[in-house]
N, C-alpha and C positions, 0 to 999 in steps of 0.2 A: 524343736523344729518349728521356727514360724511359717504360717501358709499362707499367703494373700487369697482369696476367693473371691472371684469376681463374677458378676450379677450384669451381664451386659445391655446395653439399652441405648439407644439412637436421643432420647434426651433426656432422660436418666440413668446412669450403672451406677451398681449400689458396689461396694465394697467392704469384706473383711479379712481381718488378720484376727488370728487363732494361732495359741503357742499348743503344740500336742507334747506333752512331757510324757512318755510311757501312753498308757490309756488315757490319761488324762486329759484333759482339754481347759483351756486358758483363754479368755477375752482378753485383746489387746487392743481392739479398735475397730469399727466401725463408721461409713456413712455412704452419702450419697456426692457423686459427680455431677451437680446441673449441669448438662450440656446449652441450654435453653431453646428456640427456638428461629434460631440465627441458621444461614445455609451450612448446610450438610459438609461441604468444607472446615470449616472453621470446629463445628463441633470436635468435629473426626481430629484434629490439631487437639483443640483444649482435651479432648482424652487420652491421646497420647502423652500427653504433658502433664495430666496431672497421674497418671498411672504411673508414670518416670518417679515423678515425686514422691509417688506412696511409698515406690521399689528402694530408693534410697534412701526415704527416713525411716525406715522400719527392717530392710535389710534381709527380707525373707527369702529360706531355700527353699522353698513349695511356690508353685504358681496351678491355681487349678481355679478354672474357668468352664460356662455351662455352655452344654453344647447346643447348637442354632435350632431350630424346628421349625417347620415348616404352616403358620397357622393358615388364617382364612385367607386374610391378604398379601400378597405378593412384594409389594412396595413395602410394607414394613419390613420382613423378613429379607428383604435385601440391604437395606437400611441397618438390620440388627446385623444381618452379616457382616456389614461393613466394621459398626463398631467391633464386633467379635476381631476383625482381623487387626484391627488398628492397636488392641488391648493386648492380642496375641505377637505384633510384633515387639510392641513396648517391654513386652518381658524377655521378648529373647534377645531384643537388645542390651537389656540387663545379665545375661546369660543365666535365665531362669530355662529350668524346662517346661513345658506344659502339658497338665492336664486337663484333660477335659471331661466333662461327665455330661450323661442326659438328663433332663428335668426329672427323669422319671425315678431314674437312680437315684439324684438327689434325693428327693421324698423319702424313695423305701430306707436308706441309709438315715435318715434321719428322723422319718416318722413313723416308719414300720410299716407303709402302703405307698405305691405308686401316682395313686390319685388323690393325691392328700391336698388339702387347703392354702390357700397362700394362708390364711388363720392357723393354720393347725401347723404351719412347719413355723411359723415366727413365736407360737407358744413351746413347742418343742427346744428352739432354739435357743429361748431365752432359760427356761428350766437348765437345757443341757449346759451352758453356758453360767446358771446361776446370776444370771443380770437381776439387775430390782427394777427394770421394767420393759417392756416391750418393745423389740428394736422396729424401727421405718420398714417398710417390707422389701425394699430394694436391699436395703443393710440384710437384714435378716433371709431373705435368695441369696446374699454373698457370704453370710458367718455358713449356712446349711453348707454351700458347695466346700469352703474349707473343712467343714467336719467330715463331709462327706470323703474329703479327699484325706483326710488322718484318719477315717475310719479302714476306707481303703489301702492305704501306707501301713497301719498296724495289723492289719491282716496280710497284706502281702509279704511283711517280714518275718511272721509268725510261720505261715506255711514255707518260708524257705528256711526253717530254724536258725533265723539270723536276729540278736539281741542286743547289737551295739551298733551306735550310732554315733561320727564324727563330722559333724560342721553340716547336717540333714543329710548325710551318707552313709549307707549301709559300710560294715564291715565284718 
């Protein structure tokens, strides 16, 4: 089952794809989206466009994206929203479904604490993953949310004693 996870960002989202074979877990690809610092328009265009492109050259039945929160400033968290939504239509225009996870989930799911490090979940990530070297931390908030979301998906199959899987579908 491949899973795109997406690391959303108003002039960076990071992204990755993660193959979950059984328990297992597979790098397929990683990076980063420069949106740059061009108006808010346009960015919001170029991530749509190139999220489209990831969904079609890679073909994944998972889409799991982090969910928004609310920091100190306003304007950015409307801003992240925006991309959030722009990233979230891109895939259901692909007829992906989506999920979403909290930053906090991500961590525990992948580092075993909620308040874990942006350092400490891109060294988890790279171990869990077996890379030979340390992913960008954009890439690395989007390989975690995909694990996060295969970790999730192997437990949820497991407590409804379902063991077979056709085309990323329970059966």
């Amino acid at each position: 089952m491949l899973i795109l996870g997406i690391d959303p960002g108003s002039r960076i989202t990071g992204f990755g794809v993660v193959n979950a074979v059984g328990q297992q877990l597979e790098y397929v690809t990683s990076g980063c989206i420069r949106l740059g610092d061009g108006p808010m328009p346009e960015r919001l265009d170029k991530l749509f466009s190139s999220i489209t492109e990831l969904v079609e050259r890679y073909c994944p039945q998972q889409f799991a994206i982090e969910q928004a929160f609310m920091g100190r400033n306003a304007d950015s968290a409307l801003k992240l929203g925006q991309a959030r939504g722009v990233a979230i239509v891109a895939a259901v225009r692909q007829q992906l479904e989506v999920a979403e996870y909290a930053p906090r989930t991500i961590k525990q799911s992948v580092v075993g604490k909620g308040s874990a490090s942006k350092e400490q979940v891109q060294i988890m990530v790279r171990q869990l993953l077996k890379l030979p070297g340390t992913p960008q931390a954009d890439a690395a908030d989007a390989l975690a949310i995909a694990i996060c979301h295969a970790h999730t998906h192997t437990s949820l199959v497991h407590q409804a004693g379902l063991r077979r899987f056709a085309r990323g579908r329970l059966r």
